[in-house]
Backbone as CSV, one residue per row, in Angstrom:
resi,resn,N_x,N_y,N_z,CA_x,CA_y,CA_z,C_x,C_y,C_z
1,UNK,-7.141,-1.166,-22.485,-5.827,-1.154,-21.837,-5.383,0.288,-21.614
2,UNK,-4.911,0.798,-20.440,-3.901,2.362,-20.158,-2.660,2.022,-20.124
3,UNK,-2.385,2.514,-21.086,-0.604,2.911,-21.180,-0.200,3.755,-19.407
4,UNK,0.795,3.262,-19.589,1.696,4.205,-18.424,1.270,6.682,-19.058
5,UNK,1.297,6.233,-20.042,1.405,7.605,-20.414,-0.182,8.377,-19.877
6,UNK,-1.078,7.217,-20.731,-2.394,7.234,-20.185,-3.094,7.603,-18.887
7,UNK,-2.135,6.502,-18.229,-2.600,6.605,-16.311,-2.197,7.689,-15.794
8,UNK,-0.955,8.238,-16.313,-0.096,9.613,-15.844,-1.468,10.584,-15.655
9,UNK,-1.796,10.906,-17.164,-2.219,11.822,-17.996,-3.666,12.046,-16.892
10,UNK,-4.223,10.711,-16.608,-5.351,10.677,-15.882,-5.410,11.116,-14.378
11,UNK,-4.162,10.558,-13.927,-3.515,10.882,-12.412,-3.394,12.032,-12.137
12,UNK,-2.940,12.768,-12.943,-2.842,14.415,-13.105,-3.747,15.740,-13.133
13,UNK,-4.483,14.941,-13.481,-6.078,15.577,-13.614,-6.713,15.309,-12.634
14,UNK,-6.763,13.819,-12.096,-7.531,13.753,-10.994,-6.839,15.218,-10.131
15,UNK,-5.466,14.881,-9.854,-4.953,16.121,-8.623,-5.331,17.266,-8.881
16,UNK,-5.814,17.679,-10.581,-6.244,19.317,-10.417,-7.390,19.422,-9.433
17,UNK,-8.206,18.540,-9.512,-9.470,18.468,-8.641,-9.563,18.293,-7.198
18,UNK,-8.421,17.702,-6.670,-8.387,17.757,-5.376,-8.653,18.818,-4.237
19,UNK,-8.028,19.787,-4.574,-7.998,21.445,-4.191,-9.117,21.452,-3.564
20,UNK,-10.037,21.737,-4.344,-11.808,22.065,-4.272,-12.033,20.724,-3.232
21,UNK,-11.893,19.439,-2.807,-12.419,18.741,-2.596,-12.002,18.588,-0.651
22,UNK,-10.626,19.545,-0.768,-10.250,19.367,1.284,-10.011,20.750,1.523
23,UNK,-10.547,21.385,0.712,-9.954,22.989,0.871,-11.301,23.812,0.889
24,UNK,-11.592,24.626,1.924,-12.750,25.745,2.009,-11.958,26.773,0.853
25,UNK,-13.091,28.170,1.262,-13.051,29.421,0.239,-11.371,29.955,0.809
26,UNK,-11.143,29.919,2.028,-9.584,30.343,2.349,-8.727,29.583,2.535
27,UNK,-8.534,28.849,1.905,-7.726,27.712,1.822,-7.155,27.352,2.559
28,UNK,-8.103,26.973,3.983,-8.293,26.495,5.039,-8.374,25.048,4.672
29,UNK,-7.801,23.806,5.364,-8.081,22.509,5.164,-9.820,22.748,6.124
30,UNK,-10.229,21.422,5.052,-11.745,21.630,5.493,-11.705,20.938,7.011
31,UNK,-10.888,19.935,7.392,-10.971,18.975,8.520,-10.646,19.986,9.562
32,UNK,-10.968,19.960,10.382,-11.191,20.480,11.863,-10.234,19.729,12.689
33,UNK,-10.743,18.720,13.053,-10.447,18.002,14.627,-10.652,16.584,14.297
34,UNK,-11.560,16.080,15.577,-12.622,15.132,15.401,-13.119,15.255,16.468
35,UNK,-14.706,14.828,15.875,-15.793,14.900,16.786,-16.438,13.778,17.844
36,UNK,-16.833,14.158,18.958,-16.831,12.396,19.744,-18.577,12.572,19.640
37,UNK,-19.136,11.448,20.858,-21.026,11.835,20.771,-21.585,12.787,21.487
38,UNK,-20.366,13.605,22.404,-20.660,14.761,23.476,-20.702,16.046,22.050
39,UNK,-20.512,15.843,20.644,-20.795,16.702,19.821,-19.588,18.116,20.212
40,UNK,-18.207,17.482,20.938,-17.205,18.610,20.736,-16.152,17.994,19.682
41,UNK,-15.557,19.217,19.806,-14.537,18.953,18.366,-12.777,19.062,19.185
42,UNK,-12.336,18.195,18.598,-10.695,18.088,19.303,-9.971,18.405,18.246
43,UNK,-9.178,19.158,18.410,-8.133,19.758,17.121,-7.509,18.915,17.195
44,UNK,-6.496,18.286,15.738,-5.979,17.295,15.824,-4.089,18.418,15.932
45,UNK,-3.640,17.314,16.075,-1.975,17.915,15.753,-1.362,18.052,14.624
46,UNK,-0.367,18.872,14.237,0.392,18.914,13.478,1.060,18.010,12.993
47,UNK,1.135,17.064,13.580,2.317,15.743,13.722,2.016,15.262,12.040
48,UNK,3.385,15.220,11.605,3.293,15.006,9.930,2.394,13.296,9.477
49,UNK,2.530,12.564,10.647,1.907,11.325,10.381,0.597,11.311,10.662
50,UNK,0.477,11.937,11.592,-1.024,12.364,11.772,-1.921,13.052,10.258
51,UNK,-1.506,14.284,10.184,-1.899,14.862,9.063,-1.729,13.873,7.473
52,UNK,-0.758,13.207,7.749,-0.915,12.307,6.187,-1.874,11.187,6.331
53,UNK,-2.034,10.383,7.401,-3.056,9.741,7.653,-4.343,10.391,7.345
54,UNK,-4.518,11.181,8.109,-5.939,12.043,7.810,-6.417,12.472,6.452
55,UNK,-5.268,13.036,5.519,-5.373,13.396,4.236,-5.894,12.133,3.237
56,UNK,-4.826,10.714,3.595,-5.257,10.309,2.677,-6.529,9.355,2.988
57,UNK,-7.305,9.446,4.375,-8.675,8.879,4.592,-9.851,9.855,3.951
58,UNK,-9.543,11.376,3.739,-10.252,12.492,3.305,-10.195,11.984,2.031
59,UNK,-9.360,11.583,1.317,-9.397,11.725,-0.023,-9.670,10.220,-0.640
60,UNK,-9.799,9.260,-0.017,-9.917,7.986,-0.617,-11.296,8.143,-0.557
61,UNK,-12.405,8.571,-0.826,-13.287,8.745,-1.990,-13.307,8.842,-3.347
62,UNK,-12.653,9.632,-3.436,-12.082,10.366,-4.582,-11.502,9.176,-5.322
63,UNK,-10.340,8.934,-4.644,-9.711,7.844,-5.179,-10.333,6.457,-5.777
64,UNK,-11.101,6.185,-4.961,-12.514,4.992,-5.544,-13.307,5.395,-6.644
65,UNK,-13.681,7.003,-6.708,-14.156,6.933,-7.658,-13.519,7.508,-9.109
66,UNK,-12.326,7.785,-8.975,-11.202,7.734,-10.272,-11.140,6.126,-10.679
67,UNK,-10.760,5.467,-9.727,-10.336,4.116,-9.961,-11.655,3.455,-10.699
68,UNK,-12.676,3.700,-10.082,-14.203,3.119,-11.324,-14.167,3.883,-12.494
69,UNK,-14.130,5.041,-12.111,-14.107,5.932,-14.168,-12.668,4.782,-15.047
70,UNK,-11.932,4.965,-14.268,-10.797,4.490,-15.451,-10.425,2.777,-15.618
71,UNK,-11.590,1.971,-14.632,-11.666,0.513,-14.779,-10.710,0.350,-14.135
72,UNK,-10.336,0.558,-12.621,-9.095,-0.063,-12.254,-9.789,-0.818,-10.676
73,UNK,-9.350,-1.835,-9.866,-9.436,-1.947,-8.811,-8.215,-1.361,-8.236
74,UNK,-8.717,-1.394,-6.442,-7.465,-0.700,-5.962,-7.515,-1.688,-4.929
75,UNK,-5.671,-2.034,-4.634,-5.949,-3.104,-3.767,-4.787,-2.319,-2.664
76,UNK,-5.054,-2.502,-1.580,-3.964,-1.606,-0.116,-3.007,-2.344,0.074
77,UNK,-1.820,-1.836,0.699,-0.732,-2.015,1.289,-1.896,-3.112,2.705
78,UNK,-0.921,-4.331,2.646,-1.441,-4.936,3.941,-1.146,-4.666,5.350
79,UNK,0.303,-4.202,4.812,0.638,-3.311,6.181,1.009,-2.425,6.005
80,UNK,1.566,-1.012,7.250,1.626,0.324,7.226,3.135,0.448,6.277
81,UNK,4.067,-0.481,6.559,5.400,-0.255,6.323,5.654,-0.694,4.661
82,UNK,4.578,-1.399,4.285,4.794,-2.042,3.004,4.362,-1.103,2.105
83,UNK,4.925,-1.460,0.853,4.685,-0.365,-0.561,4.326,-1.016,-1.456
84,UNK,2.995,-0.632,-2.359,3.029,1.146,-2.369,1.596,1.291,-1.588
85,UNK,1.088,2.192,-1.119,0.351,2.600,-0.686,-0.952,2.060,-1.213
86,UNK,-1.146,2.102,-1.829,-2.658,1.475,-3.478,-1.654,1.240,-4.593
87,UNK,-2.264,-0.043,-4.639,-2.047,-0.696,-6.327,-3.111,-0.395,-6.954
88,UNK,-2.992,-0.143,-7.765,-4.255,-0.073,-9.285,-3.836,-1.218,-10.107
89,UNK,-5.126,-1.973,-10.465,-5.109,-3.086,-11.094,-6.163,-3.205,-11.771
90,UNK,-5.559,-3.150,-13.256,-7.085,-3.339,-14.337,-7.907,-4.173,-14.122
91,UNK,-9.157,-3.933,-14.039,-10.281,-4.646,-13.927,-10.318,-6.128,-15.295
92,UNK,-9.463,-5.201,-16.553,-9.863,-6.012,-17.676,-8.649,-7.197,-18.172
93,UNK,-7.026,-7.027,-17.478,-5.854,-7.071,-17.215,-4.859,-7.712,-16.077
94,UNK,-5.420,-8.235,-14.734,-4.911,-7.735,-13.856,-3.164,-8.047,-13.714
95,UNK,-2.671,-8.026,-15.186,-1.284,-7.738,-15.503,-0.950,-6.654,-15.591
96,UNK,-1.970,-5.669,-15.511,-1.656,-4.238,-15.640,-2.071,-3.478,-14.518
97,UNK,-0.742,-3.041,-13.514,-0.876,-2.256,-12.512,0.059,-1.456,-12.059
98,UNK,-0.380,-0.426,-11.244,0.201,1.042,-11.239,0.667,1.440,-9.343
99,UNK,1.607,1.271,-9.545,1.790,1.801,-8.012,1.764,3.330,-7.504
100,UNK,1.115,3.829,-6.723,1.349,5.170,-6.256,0.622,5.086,-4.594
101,UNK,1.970,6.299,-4.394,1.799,6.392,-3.124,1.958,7.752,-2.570
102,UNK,1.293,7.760,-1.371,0.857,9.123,-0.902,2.147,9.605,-0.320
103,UNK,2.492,10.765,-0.519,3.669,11.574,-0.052,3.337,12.932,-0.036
104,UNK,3.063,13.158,1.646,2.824,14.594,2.397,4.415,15.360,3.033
105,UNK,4.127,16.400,2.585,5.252,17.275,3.162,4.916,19.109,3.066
106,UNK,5.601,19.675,4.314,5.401,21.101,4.371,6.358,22.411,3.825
107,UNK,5.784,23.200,3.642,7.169,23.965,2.983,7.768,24.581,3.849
108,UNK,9.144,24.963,3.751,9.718,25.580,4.764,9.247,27.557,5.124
109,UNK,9.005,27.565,6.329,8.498,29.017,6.594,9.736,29.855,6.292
110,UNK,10.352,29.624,6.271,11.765,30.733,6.350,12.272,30.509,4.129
111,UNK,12.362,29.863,4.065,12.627,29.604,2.316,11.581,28.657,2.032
112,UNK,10.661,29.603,1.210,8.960,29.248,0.964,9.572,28.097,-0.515
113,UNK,10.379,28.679,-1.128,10.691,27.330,-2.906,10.980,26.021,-1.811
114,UNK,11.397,26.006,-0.812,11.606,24.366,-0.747,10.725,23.933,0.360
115,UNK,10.357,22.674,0.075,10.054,21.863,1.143,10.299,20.949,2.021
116,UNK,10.156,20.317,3.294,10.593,18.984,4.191,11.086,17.803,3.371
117,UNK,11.865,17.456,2.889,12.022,16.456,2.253,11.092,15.200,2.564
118,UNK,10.800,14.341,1.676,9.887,13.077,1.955,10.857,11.704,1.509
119,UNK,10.392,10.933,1.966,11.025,9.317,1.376,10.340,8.691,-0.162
120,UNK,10.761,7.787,-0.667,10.178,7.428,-1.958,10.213,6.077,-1.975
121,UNK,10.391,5.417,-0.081,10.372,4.003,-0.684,11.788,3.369,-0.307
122,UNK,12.053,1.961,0.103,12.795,1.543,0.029,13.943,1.241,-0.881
123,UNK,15.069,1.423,-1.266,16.102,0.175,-1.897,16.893,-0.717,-1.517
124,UNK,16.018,-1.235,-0.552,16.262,-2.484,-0.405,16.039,-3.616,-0.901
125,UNK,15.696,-4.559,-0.229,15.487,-6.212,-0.594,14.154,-6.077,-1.890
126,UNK,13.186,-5.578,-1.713,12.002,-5.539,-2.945,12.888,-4.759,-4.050
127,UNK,13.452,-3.794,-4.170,13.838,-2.996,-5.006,15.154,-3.618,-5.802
128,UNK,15.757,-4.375,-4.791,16.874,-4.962,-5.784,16.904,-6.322,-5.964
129,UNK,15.760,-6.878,-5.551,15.023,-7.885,-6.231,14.261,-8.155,-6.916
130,UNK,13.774,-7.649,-8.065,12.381,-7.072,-8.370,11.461,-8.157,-8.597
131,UNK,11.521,-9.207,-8.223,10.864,-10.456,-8.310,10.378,-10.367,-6.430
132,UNK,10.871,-10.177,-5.454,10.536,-10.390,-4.378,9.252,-9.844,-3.801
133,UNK,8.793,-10.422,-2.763,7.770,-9.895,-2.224,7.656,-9.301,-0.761
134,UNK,8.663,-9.739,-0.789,9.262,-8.726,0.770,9.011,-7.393,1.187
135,UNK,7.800,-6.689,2.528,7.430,-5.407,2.513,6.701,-4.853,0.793
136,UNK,6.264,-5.919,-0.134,5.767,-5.083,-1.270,4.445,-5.950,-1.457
137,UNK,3.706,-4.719,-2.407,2.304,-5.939,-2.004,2.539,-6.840,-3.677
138,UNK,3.082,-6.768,-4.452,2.986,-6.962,-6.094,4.941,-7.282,-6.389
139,UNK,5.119,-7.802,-6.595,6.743,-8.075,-6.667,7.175,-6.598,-7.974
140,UNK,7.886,-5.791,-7.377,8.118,-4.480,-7.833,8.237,-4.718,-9.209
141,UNK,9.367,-5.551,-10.292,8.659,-5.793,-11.682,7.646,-5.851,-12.320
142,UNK,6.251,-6.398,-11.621,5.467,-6.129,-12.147,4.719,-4.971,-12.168
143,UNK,4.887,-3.768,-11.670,4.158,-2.677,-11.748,4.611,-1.944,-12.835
144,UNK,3.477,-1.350,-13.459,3.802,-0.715,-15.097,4.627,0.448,-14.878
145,UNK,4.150,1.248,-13.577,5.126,2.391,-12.839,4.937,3.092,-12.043
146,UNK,5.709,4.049,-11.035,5.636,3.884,-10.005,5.193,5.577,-9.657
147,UNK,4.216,5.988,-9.075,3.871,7.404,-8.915,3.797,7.528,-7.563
148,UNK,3.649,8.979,-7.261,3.767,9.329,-6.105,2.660,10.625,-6.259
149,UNK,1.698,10.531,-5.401,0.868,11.697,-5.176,0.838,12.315,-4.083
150,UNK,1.132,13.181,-4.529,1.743,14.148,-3.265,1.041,15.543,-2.985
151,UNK,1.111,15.864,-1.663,0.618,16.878,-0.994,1.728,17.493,-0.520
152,UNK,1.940,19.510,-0.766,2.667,20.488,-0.324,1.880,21.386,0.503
153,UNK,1.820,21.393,1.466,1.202,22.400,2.325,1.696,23.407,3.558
154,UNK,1.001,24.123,4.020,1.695,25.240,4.773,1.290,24.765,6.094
155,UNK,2.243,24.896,7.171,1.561,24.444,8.683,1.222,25.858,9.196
156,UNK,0.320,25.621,10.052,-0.404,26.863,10.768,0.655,26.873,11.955
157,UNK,1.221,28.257,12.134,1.653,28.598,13.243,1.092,28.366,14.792
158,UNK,1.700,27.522,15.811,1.058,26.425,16.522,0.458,27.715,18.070
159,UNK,0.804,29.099,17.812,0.321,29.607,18.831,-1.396,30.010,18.165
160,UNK,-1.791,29.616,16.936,-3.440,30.013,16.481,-3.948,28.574,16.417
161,UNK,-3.360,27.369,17.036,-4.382,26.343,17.293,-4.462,26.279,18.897
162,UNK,-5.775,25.890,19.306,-5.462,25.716,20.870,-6.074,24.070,21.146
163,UNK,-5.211,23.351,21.444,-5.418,21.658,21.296,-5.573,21.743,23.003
164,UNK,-5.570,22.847,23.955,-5.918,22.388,25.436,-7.526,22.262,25.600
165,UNK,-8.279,22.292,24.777,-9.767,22.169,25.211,-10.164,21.829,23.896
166,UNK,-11.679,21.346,24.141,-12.518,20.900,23.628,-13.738,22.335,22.727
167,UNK,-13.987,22.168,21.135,-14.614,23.261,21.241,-15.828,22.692,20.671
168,UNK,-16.942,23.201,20.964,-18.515,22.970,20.647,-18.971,22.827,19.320
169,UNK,-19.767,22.080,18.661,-19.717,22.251,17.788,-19.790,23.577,16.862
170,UNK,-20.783,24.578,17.869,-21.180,25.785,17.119,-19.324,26.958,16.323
171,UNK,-18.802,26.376,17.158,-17.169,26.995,16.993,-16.656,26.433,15.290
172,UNK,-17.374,25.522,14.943,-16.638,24.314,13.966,-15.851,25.356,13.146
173,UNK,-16.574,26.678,12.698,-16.195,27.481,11.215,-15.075,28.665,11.882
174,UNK,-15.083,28.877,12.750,-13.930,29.525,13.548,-12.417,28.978,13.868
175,UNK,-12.447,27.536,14.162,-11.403,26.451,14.346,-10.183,26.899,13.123
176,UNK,-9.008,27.410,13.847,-7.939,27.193,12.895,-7.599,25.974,11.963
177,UNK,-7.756,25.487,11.206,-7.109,24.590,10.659,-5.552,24.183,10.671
178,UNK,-5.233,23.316,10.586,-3.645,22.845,11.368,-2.707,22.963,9.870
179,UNK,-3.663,22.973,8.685,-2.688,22.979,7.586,-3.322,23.902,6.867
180,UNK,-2.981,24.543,5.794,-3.434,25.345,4.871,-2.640,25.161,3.476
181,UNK,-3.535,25.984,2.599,-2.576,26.348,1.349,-1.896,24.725,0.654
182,UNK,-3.144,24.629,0.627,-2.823,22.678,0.055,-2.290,22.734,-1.435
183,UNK,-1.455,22.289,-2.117,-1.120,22.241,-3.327,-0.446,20.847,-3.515
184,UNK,-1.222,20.117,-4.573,-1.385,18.517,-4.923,-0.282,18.177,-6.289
185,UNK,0.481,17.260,-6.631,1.325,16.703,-7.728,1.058,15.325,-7.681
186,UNK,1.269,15.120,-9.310,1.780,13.800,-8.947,2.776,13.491,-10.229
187,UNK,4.389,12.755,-9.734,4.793,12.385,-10.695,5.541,10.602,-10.202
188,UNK,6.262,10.277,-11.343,6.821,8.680,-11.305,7.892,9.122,-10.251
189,UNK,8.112,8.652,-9.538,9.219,8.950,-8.314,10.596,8.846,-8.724
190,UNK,10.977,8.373,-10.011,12.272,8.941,-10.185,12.661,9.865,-10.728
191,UNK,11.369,10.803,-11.076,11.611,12.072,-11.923,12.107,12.852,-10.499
192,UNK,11.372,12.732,-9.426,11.443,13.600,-8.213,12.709,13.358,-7.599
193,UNK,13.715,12.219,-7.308,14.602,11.671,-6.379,15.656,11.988,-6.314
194,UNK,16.128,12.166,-5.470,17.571,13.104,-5.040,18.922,11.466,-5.026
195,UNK,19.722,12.239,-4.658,20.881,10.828,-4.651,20.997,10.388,-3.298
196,UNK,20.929,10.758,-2.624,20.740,11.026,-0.953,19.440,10.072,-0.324
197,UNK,19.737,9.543,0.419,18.486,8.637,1.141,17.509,10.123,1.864
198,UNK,17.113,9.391,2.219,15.672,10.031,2.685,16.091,10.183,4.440
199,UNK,16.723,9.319,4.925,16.620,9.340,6.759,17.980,8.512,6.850
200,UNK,18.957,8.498,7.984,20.005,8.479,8.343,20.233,6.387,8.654
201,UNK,18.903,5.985,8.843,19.246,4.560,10.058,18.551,3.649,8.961
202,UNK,17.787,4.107,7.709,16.835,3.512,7.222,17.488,3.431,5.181
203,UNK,16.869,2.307,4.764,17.384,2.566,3.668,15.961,2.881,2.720
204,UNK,16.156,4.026,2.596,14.776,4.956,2.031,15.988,6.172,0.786
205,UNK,15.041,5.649,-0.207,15.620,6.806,-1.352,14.541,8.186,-0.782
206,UNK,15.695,9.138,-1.467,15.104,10.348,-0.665,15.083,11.218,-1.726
207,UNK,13.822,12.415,-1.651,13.354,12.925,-2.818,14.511,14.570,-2.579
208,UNK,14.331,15.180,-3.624,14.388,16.178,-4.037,13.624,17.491,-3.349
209,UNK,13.892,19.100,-2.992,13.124,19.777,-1.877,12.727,20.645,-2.707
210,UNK,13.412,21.383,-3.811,12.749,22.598,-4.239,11.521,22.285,-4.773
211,UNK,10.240,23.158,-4.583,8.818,22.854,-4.748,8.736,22.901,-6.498
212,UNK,9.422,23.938,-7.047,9.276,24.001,-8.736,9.695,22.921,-9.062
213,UNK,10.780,22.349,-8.629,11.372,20.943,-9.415,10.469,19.640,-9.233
214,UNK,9.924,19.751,-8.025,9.323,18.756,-7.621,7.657,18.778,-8.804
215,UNK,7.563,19.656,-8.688,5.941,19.910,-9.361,6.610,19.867,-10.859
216,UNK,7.301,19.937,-11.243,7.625,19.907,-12.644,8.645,18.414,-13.270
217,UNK,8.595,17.642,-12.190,9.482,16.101,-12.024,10.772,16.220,-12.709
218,UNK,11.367,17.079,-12.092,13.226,17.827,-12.657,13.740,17.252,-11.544
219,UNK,14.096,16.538,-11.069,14.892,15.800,-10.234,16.696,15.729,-10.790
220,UNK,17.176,14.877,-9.490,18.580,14.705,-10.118,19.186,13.930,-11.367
221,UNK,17.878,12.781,-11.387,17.975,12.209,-12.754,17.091,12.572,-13.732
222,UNK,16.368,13.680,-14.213,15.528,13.558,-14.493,16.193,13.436,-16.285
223,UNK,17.465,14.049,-16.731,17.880,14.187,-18.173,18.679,12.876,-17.997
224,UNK,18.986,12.188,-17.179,19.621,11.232,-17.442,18.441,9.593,-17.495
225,UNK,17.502,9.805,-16.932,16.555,8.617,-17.008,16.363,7.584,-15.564
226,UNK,15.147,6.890,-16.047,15.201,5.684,-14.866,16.087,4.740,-14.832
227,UNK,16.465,4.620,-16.115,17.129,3.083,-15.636,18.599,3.863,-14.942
228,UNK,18.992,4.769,-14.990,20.362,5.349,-14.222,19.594,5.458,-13.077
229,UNK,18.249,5.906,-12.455,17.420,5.959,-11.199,18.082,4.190,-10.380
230,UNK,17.362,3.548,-11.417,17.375,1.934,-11.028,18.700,1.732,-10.444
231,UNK,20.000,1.693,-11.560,21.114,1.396,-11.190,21.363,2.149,-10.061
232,UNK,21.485,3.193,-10.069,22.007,3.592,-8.683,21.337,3.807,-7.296
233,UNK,20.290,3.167,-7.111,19.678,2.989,-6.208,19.716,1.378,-6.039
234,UNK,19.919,0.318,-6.661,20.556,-0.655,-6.803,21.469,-1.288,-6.156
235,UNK,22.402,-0.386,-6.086,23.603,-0.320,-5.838,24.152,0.848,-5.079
236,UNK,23.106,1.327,-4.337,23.842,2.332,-3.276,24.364,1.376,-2.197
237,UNK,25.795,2.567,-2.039,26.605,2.187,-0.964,27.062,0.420,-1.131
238,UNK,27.145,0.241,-1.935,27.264,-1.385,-2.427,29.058,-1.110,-3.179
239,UNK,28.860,-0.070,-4.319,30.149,-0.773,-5.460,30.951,0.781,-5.083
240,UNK,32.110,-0.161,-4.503,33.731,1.022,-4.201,34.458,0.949,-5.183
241,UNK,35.048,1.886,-5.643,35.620,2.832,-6.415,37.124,3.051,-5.934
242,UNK,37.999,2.964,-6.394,39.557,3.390,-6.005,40.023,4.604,-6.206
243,UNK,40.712,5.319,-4.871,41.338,6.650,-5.646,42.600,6.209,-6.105
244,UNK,42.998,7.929,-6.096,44.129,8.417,-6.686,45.588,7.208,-6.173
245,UNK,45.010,7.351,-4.564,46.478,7.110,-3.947,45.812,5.644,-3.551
246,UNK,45.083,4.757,-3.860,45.139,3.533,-3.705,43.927,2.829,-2.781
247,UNK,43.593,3.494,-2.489,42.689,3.582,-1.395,40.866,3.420,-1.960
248,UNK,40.018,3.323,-1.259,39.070,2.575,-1.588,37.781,3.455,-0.766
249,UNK,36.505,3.462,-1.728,35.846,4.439,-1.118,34.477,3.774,-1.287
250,UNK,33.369,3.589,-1.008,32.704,3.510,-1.118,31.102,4.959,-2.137
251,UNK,30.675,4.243,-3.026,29.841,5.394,-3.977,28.894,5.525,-3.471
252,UNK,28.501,7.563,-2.891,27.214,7.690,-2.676,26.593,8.897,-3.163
253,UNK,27.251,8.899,-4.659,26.957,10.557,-4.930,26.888,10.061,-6.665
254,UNK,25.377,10.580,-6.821,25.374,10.217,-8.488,26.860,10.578,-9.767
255,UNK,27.573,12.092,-8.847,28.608,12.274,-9.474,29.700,10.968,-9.577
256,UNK,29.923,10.770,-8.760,30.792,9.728,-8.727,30.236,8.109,-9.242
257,UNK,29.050,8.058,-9.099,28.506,6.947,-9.806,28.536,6.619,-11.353
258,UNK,27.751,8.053,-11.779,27.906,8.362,-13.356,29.540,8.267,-14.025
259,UNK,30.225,8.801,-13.076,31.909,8.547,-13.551,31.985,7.064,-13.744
260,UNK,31.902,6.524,-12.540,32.617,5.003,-12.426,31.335,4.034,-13.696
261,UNK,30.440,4.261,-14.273,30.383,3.761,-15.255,30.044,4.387,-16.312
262,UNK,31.346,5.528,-16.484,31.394,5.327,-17.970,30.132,7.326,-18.710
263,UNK,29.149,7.271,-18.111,28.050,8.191,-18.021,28.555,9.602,-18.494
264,UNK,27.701,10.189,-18.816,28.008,11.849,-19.347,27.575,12.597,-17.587
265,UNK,28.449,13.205,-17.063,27.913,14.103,-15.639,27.203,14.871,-16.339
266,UNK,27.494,15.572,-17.303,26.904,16.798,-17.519,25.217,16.218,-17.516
267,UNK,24.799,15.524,-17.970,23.090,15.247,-17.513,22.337,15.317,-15.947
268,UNK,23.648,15.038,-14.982,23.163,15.389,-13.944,22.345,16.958,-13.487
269,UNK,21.418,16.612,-12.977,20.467,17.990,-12.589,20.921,18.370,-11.444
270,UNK,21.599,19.692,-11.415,22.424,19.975,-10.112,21.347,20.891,-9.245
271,UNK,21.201,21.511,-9.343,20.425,22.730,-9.392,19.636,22.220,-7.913
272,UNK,19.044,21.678,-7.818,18.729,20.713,-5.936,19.421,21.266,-5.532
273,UNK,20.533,20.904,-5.255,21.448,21.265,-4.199,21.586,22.567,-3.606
274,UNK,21.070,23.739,-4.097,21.152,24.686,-3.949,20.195,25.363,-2.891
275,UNK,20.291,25.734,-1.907,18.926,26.252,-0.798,18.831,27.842,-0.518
């Protein structure tokens, strides 16, 4: 049997190894383009969905063969929109399984500590049902816990790729690479999560930007815990609060959440907010 502490411990290690495994001597991403049977190479784009797609087809080797060292099967998201990305499911158990999911993002060129913010997932209907199966592949209660492996990388300045032609193969080791400077984490996604959704139209919890906090899982809850993660993602934008003068507000700020039940603020991790 792996404890949650266990799988961490293992998850973590796998990512030291990643580096070496999509990264040349200049920490150039090794991927190029793609190649057709005329044997030229097409640079691919920058486009953040593009590049996370690509990353995590590069690396699901890897991933198959962590998942055999540590006895786990891995079973996929059936569709693109559903979570989590790979379940891990003991071979010896299959009551025992681990959600994690791939989360790519770039750092900002102008303030190198933070990065693009990423999503962590719905709180919606699966999340505040935890019995449901709606968009989830495993009804969210049953997963032992929930990780996120993540990729921080640098985008190549778009005037040193040239995506108007086709280049030969002999070019392959010359080809700019579209990303660089890959640096891999992985933690439980509520160590990482900000109070703030992730995107404006969508109900997506939204992570945390500074790169130290993120690599070190110091998030906004991180001294206060998951189950304050749970509740208030639960219950976003759901439970109003009364002011002063009578009036009625709706809660979307852990400050004001932690008040209205009762909570110490001072555990809140402020320090995010800051750019």
């Amino acid at each position: 049997m792996t404890s949650k502490p266990e799988f961490d411990t293992a998850l973590k290690h796998l990512a030291t190894t990643l580096k070496q495994h999509v990264s040349g001597e200049n920490g150039q991403w090794t991927v190029k383009g793609f190649i057709d049977t005329c044997r030229d190479i097409y640079t691919i784009s920058s486009d953040t969905k593009i590049v996370s797609k690509i990353l995590e087809i590069h690396l699901f080797p890897r991933l198959l063969a962590f998942a055999e060292e540590q006895g786990f099967a891995l079973v996929l998201a059936e569709h693109q929109n559903h979570y989590p990305d790979i379940t891990f499911v003991s071979k010896t158990d299959e009551k025992i399984r681990y959600a994690v999911d791939f989360k790519t993002t770039y750092r900002n060129p102008l303030k190198p500590w933070l990065c693009n913010s990423f999503t962590l997932g719905s709180h919606g209907k699966y999340f505040q049902d935890r019995t449901s199966t709606k968009n989830i592949r495993f009804p969210y209660a049953s997963y032992a816990g929930h990780f996120c492996l993540g990729i921080i990388y640098d985008r190549a300045e778009g005037a040193t790729i040239d995506e108007t032609r086709p280049h030969p193969l002999k070019e392959l080791q010359s080809i700019t690479s579209v990303i660089s400077n890959i640096e891999f984490f992985v933690a439980e996604k509520w160590k990482i999560a900000s109070d703030k959704q992730g995107s404006g139209n969508t109900r997506n919890i939204g992570s945390i930007k500074r790169i130290d906090d993120i690599l070190s899982g110091n998030g906004v809850f991180a001294r206060l815990g998951e189950k304050w993660f749970d509740d208030y993602w639960i219950n976003f934008g759901v439970i109003k609060d009364t002011n002063d003068d009578g009036s009625t507000r709706v809660i979307t700020t852990l400050a004001d959440f932690v008040n209205y039940r009762g909570g110490d603020p001072s555990l809140i991790v402020e320090r995010h907010t800051r750019e």
